[in-house]
N, C-alpha and C positions, 0 to 999 in steps of 0.2 A: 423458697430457697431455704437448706436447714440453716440454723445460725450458727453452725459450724461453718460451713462455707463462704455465709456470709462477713462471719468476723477474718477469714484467711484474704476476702476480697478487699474489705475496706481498711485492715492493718495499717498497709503505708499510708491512710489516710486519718489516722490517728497517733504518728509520729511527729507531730509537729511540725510538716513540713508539705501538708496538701496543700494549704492556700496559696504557699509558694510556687508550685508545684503545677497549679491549675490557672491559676488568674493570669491574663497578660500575659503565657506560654502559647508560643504556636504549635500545634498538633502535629506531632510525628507520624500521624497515618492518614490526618484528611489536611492535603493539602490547600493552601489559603485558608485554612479556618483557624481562632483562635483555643484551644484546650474551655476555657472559661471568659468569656470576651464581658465583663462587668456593662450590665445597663442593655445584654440583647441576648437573650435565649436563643431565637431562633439561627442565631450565628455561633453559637458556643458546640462545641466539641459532643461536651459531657451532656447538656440537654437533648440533643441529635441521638447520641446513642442507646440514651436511653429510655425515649418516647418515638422512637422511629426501629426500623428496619435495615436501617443504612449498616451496623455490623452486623447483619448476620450470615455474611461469605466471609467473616472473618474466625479466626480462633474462637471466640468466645463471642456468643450474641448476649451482647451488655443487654434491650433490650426486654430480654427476660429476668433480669437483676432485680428492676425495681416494678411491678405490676400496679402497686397501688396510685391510682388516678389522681390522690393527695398528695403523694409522696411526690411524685412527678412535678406537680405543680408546686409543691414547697420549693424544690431547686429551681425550677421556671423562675418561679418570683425574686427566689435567693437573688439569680442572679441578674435579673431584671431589676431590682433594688440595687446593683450595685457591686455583688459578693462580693461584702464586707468580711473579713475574717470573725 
């Protein structure tokens, strides 16, 4: 992804107000599931989207956002730790 793009995607997430934003939010697009559910990846929003295939009949395939196998696993853990801010 170039990092132009990348910085227009993650902005609202560098205004101070993602952790609010993500943690303990119920998902406006997959219903039952938590945006960022602290202590369970596999139930979080944000992990779903973007180590799966689940949006990609949506506007934008988050999925193709983050491709690094690391990177994935850093938020996996993030939020298996806890996602602490």
């Amino acid at each position: 992804m170039p990092l132009v793009r990348l910085a227009m995607v993650l902005a609202p997430l560098l205004e101070g107000h993602s952790h609010a934003d993500l943690v303990n939010r119920a998902s406006t697009t997959v219903d039952g599931k938590m945006r960022v559910m602290p202590g369970n990846a596999s139930e979080s929003v944000l992990h779903l989207i973007l180590g799966t295939d689940i949006s990609s009949d949506w506007r934008i395939d988050h999925s193709q956002m983050i491709t690094s196998s690391d990177m994935q696993s850093l938020i996996g853990n993030w939020i298996d730790d806890g996602a602490q801010p």
